[in-house]
TORKOL-4160 file (C-alpha; in steps of 0.2 Angstrom, whole numbers, padded with zeros to 4 digits, m for minus):
318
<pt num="1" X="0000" Y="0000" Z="0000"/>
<pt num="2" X="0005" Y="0019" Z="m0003"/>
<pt num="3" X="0006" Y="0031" Z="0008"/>
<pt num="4" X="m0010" Y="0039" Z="0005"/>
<pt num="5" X="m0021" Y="0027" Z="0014"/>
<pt num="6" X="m0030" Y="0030" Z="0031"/>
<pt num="7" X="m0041" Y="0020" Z="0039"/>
<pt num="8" X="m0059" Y="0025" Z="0039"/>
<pt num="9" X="m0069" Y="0027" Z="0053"/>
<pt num="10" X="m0087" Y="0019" Z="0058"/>
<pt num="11" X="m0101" Y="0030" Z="0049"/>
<pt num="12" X="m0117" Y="0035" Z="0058"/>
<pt num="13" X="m0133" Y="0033" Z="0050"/>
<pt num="14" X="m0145" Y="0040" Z="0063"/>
<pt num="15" X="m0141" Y="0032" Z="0079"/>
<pt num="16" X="m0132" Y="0017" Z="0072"/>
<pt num="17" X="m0115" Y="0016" Z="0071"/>
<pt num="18" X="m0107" Y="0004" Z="0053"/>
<pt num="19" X="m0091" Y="0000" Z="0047"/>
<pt num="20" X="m0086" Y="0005" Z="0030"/>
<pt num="21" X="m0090" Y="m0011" Z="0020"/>
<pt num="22" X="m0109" Y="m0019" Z="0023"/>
<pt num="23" X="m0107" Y="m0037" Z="0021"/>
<pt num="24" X="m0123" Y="m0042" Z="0008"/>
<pt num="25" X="m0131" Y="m0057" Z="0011"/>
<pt num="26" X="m0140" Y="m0059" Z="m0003"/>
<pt num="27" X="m0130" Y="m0073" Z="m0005"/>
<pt num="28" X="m0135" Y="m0084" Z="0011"/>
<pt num="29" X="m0147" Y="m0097" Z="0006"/>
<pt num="30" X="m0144" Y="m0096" Z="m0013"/>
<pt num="31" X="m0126" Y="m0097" Z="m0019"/>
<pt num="32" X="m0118" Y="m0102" Z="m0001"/>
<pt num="33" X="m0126" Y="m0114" Z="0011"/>
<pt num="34" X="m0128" Y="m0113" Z="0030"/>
<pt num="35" X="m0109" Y="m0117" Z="0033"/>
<pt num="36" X="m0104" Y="m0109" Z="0021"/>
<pt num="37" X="m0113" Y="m0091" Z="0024"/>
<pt num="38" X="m0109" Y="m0095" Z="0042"/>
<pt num="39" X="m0089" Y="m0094" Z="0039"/>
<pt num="40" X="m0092" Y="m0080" Z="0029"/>
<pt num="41" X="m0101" Y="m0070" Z="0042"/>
<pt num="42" X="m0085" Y="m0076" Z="0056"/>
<pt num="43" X="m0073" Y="m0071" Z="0044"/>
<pt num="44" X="m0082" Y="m0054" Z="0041"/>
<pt num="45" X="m0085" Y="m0048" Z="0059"/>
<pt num="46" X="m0065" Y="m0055" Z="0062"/>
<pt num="47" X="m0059" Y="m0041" Z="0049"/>
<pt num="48" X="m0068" Y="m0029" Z="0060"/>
<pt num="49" X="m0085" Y="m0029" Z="0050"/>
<pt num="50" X="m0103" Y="m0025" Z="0059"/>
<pt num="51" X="m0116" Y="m0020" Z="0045"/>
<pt num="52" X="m0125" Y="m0035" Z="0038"/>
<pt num="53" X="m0138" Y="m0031" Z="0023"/>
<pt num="54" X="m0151" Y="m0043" Z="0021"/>
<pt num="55" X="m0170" Y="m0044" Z="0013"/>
<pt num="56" X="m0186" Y="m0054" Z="0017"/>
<pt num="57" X="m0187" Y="m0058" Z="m0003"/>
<pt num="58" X="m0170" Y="m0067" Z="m0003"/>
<pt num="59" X="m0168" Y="m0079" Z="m0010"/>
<pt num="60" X="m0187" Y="m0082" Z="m0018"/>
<pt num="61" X="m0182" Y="m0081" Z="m0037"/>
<pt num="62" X="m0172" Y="m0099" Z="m0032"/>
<pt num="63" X="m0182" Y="m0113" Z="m0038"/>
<pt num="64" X="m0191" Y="m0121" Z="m0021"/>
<pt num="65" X="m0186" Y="m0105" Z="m0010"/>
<pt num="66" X="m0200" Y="m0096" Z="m0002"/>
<pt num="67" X="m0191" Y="m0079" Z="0003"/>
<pt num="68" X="m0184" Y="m0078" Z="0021"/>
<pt num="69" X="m0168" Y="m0091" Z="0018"/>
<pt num="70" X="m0157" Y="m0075" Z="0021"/>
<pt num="71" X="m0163" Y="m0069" Z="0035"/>
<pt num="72" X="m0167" Y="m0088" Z="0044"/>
<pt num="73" X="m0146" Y="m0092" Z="0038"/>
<pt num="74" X="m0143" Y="m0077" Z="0047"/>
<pt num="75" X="m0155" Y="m0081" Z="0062"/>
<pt num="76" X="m0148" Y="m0097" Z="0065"/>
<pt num="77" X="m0128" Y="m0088" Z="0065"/>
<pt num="78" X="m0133" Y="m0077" Z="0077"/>
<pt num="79" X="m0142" Y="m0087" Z="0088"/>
<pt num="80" X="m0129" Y="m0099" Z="0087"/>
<pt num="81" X="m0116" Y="m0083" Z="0091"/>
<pt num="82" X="m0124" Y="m0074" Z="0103"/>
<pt num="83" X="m0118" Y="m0057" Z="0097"/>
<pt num="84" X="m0136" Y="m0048" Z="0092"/>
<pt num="85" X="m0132" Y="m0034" Z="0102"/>
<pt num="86" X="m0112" Y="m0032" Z="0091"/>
<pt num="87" X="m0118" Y="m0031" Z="0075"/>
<pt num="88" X="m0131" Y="m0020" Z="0062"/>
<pt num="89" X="m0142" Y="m0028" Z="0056"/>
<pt num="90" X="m0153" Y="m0022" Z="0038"/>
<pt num="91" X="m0167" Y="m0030" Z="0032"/>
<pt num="92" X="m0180" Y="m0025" Z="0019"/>
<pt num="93" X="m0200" Y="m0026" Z="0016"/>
<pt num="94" X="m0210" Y="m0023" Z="0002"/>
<pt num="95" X="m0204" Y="m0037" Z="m0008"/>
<pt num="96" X="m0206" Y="m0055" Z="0000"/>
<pt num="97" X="m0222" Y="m0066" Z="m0014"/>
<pt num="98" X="m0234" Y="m0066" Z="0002"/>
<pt num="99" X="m0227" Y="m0049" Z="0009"/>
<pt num="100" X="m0229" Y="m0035" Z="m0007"/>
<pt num="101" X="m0233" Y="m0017" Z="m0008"/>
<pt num="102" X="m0231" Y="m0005" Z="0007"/>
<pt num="103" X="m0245" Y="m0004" Z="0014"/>
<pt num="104" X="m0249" Y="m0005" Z="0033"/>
<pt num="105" X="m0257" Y="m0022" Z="0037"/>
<pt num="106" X="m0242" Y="m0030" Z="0026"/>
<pt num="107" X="m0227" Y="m0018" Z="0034"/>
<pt num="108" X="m0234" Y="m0025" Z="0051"/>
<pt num="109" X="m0237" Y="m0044" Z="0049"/>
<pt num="110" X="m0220" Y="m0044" Z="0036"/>
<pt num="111" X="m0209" Y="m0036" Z="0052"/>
<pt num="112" X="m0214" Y="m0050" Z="0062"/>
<pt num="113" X="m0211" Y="m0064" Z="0051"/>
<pt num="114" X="m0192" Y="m0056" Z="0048"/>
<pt num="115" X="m0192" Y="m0054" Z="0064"/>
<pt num="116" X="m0196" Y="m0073" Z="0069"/>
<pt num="117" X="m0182" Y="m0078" Z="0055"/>
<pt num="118" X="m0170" Y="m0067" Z="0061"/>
<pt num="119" X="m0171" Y="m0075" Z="0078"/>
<pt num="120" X="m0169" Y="m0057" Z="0088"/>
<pt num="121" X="m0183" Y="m0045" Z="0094"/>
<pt num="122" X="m0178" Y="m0028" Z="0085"/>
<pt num="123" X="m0173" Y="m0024" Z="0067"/>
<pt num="124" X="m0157" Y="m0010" Z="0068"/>
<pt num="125" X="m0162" Y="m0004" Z="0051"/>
<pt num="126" X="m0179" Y="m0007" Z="0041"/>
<pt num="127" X="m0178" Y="m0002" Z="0023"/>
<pt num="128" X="m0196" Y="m0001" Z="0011"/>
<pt num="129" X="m0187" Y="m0011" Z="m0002"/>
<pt num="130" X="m0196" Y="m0004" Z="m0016"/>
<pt num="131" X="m0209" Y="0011" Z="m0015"/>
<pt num="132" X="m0227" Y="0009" Z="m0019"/>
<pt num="133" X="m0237" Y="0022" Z="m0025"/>
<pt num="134" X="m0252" Y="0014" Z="m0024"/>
<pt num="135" X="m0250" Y="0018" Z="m0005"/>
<pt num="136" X="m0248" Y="0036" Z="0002"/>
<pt num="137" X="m0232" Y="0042" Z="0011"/>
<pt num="138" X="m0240" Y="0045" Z="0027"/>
<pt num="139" X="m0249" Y="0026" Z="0027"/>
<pt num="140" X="m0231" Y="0016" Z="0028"/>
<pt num="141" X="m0223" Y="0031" Z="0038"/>
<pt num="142" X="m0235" Y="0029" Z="0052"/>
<pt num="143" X="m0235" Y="0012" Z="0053"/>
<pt num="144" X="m0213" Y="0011" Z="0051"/>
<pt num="145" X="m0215" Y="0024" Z="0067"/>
<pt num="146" X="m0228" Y="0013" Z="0075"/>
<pt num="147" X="m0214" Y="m0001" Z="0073"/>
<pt num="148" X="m0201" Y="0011" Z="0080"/>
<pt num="149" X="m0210" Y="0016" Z="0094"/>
<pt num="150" X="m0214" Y="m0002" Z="0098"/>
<pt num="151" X="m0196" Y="m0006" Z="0100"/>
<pt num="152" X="m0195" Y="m0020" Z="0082"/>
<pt num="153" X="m0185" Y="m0004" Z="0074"/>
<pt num="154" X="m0173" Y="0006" Z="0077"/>
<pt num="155" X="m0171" Y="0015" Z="0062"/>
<pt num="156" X="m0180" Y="0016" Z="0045"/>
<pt num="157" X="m0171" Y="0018" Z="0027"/>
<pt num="158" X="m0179" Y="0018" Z="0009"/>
<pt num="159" X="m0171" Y="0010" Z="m0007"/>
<pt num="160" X="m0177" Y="0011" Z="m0025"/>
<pt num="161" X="m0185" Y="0026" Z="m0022"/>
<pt num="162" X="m0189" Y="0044" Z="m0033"/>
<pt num="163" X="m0182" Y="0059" Z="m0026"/>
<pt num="164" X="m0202" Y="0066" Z="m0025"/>
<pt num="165" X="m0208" Y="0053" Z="m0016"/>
<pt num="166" X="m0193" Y="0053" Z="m0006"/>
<pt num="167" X="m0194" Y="0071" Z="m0002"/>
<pt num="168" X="m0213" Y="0072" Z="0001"/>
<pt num="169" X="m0208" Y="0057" Z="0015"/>
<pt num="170" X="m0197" Y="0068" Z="0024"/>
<pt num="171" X="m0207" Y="0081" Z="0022"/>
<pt num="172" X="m0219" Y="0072" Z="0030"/>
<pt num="173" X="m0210" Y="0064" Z="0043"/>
<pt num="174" X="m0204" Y="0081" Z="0049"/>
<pt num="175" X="m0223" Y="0086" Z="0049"/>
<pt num="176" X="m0227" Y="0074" Z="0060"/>
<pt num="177" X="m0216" Y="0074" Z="0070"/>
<pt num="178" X="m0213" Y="0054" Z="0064"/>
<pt num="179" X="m0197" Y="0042" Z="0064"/>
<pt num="180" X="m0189" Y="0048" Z="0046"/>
<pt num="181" X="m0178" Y="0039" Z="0034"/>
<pt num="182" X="m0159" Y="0041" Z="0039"/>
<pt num="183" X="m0151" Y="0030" Z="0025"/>
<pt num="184" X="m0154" Y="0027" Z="0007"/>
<pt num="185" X="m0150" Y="0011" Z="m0003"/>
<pt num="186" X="m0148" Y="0016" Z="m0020"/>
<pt num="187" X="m0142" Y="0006" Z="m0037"/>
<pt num="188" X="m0124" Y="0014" Z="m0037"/>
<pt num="189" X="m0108" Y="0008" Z="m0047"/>
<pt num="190" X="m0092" Y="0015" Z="m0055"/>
<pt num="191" X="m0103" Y="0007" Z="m0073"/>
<pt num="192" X="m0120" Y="0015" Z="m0067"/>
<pt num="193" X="m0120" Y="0031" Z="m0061"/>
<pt num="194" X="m0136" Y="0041" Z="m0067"/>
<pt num="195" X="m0146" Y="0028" Z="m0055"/>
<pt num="196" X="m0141" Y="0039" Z="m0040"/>
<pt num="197" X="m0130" Y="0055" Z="m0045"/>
<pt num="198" X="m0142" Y="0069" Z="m0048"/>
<pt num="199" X="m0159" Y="0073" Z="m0042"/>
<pt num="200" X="m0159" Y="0057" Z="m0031"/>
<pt num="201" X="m0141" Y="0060" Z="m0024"/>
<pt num="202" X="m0146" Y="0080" Z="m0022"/>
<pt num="203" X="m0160" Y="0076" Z="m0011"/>
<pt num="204" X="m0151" Y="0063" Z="0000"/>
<pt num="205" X="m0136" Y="0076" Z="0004"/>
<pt num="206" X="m0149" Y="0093" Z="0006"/>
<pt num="207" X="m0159" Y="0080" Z="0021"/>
<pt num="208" X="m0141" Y="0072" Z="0028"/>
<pt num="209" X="m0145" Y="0055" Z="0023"/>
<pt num="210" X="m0131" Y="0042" Z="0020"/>
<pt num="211" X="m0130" Y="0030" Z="0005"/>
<pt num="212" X="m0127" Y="0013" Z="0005"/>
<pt num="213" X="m0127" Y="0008" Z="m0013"/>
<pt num="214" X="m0133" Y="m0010" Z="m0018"/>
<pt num="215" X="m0124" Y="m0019" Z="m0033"/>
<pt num="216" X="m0107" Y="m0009" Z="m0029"/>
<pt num="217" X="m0097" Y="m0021" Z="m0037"/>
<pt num="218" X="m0107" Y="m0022" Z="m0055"/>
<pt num="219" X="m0113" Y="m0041" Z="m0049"/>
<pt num="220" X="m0095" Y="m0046" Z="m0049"/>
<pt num="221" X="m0089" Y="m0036" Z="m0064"/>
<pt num="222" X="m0080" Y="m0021" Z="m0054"/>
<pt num="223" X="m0070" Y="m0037" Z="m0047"/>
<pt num="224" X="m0061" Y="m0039" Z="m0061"/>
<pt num="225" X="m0064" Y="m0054" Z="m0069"/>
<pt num="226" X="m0076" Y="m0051" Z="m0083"/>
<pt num="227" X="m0063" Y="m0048" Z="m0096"/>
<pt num="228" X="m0069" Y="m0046" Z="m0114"/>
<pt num="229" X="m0066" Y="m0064" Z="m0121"/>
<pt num="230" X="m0067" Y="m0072" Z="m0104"/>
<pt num="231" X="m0081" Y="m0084" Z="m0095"/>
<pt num="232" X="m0086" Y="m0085" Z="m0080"/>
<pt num="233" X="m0096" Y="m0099" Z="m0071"/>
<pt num="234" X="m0107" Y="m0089" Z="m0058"/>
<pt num="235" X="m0124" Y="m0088" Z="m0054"/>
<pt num="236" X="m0123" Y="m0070" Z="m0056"/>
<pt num="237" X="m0110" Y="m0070" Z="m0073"/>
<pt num="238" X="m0125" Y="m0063" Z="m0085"/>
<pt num="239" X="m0127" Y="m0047" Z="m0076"/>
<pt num="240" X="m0110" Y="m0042" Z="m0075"/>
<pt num="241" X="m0104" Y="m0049" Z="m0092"/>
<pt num="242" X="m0112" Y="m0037" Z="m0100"/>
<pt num="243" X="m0103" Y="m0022" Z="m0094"/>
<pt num="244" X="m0088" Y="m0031" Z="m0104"/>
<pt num="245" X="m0094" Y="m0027" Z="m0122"/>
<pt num="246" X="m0096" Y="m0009" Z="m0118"/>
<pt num="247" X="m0083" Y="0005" Z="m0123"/>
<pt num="248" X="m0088" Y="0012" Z="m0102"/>
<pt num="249" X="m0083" Y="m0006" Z="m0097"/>
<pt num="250" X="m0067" Y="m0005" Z="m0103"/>
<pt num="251" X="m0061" Y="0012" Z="m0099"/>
<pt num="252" X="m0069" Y="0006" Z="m0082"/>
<pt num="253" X="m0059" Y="m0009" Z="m0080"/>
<pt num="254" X="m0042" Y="m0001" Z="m0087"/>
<pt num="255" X="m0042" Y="0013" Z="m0075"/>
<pt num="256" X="m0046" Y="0003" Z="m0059"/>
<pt num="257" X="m0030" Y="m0009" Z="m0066"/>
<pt num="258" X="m0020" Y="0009" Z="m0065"/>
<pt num="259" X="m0026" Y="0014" Z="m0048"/>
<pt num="260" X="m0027" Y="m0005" Z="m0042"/>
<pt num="261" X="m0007" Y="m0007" Z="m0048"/>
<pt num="262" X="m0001" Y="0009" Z="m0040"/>
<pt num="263" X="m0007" Y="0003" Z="m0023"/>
<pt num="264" X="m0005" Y="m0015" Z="m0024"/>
<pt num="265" X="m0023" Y="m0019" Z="m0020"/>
<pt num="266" X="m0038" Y="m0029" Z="m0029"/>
<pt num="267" X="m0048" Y="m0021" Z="m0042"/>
<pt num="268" X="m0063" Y="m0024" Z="m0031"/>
<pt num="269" X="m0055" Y="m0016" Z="m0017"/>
<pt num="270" X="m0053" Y="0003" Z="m0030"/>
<pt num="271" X="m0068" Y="0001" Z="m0035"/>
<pt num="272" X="m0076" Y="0002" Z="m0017"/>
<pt num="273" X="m0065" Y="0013" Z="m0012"/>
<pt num="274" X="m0072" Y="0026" Z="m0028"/>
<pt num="275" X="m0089" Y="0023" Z="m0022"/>
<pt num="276" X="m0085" Y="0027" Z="m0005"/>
<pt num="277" X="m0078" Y="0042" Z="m0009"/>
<pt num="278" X="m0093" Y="0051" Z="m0017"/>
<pt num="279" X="m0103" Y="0062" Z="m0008"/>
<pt num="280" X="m0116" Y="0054" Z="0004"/>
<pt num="281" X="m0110" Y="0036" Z="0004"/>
<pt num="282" X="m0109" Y="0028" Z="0020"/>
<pt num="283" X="m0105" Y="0012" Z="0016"/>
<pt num="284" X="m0106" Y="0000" Z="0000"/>
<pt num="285" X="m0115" Y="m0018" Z="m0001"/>
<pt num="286" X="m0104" Y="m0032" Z="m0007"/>
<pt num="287" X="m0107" Y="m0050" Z="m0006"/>
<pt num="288" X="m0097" Y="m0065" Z="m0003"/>
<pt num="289" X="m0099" Y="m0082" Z="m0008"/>
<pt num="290" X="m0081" Y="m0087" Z="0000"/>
<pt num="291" X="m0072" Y="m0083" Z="0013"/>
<pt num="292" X="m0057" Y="m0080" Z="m0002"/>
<pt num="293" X="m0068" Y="m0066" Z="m0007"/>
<pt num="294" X="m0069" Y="m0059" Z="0009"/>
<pt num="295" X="m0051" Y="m0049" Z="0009"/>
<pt num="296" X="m0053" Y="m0039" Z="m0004"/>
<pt num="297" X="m0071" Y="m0030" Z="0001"/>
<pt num="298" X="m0063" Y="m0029" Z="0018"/>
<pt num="299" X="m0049" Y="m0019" Z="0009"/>
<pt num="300" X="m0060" Y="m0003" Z="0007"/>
<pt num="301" X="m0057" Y="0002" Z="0025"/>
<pt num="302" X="m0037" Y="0005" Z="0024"/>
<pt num="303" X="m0038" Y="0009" Z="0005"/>
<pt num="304" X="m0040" Y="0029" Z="0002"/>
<pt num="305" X="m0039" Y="0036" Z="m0016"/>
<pt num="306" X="m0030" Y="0051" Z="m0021"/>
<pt num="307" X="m0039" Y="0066" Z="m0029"/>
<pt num="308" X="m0028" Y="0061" Z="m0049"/>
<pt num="309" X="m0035" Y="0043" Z="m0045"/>
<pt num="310" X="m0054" Y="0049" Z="m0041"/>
<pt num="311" X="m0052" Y="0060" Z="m0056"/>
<pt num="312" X="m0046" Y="0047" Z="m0067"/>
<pt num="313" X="m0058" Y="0035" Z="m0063"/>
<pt num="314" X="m0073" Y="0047" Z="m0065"/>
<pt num="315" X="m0066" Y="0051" Z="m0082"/>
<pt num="316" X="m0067" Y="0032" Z="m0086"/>
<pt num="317" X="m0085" Y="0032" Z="m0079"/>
<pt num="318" X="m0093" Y="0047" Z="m0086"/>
């Protein structure tokens, strides 16, 4: 490593306190088994890791999965670890096949079911996974605040949301006097940028709320190894293949092997370490499947960019 790098600190979204990489566990249940999501989680909270993304939803899109095989791997890992109280957990509603939509009687039965699977008696932070508006601001804001005064919540975030809808919900919430959102999970990567920079991004940093991006890593192409040419057996290869024929996938890719060279770290670990960078960002979502994979994302927290490096890479993004 250079001399440019510093450690970053734990981030605060409201009253919660995360470390710079949230581990994704959209994985657990789906491309790892049990024992396998279990050493991943050991090996994550060992680097110094507390901020653990999941979703009632994952991993229904498998073949025999319900939605809910996240959150009961990671039930039984805590349970089985009896450290609730040292890490974050993140968890998302709106989206489960017998959960959908926004609206109050789902928010309140879904909570208990993620709840039940999480194997704990509070949520640290409950995302609406995916607006819905077919169902007013104020409907799933009063019924989030119900579940905050109640003790299931401690904090409440929005992902895959407009910047009107997100700005009527503050604006709302502020009204009210009603818990508000204090984090935003948006679609956010070095190969997609115009899903958060902008109106989207403005509105998060006017209201102090911090990001924490979802498919930071491209699914798997900011990694590295989807080279034009190349194949890649993974249940995610599709997505991230894709970014490979593009003229931005390759300046992408040639400037991350630039910054990644001069610092001696992984491609994956300049690619968070861009994404952290940017205004608002908290903390980036990545997934492991391995334990192997695990260095790398942990990488982010010691690995700063230089103001050429930022600027090259945005250059390669634009």
């Amino acid at each position: 490593m250079t001399a440019t790098h510093t450690p970053r600190n734990r981030q605060s979204l409201g009253s919660l306190s995360v470390s710079p990489l949230s581990l994704g566990g959209n994985v657990f249940g789906w491309t790892a088994d049990e024992s396998e999501s279990f050493a991943v989680l050991d090996a994550y909270v060992a680097g110094g890791g507390n901020f653990i993304d999941t979703a009632d939803v994952y991993s229904a899109w498998v073949p025999g999965n319900k939605g809910g095989e996240s959150e009961t791997v990671l039930g039984n890992w805590l349970a089985s670890r009896r450290n609730r109280d040292d890490v974050v957990i993140a968890t998302k509603v709106g989206a489960h096949p017998d959960y959908k939509g926004l609206s109050a009687a789902t928010i309140k039965s879904a909570v208990d079911h993620s709840l039940s699977r999480l194997r704990t008696d509070y949520i640290d932070l409950y995302y609406t996974h995916y607006d819905d508006e077919s169902v007013e601001v104020g409907e799933f804001l009063t019924a989030l605040d119900d579940l905050v005064r109640a003790g299931k919540v401690r904090e409440i975030a929005a992902s895959n949301i407009s910047a009107k809808r997100l700005e009527e919900s503050l604006a709302f919430s502020a009204r009210e006097g009603l818990a508000r959102y204090v984090a935003l999970q948006p679609h956010y990567n070095l190969v997609s940028r115009d899903t958060y920079e902008g109106e989207l991004a403005d509105t998060a940093a006017r209201h102090g709320l911090a990001a924490v991006p979802y498919y930071a890593l491209a699914s798997g192409f900011l990694t590295g190894k989807y080279r034009p040419g190349t194949t890649v057996d993974s249940a995610r290869s599709g997505g991230a293949a894709r970014h490979a024929d593009t003229d931005r996938g390759r300046r992408v890719l040639q400037a991350l092997d630039t910054v990644a060279a001069a610092h001696e770290a992984e491609v994956a670990t300049v690619a968070l370490a861009w994404l952290a960078a940017q205004p608002t960002v908290a903390a980036p979502i990545a997934s492991a499947r391995t334990v192997t994979q695990l260095p790398a994302l942990l990488a982010l927290g010691d690995l700063t960019l230089t103001e050429t490096e930022l600027r090259l890479l945005n250059e390669a993004s634009a």
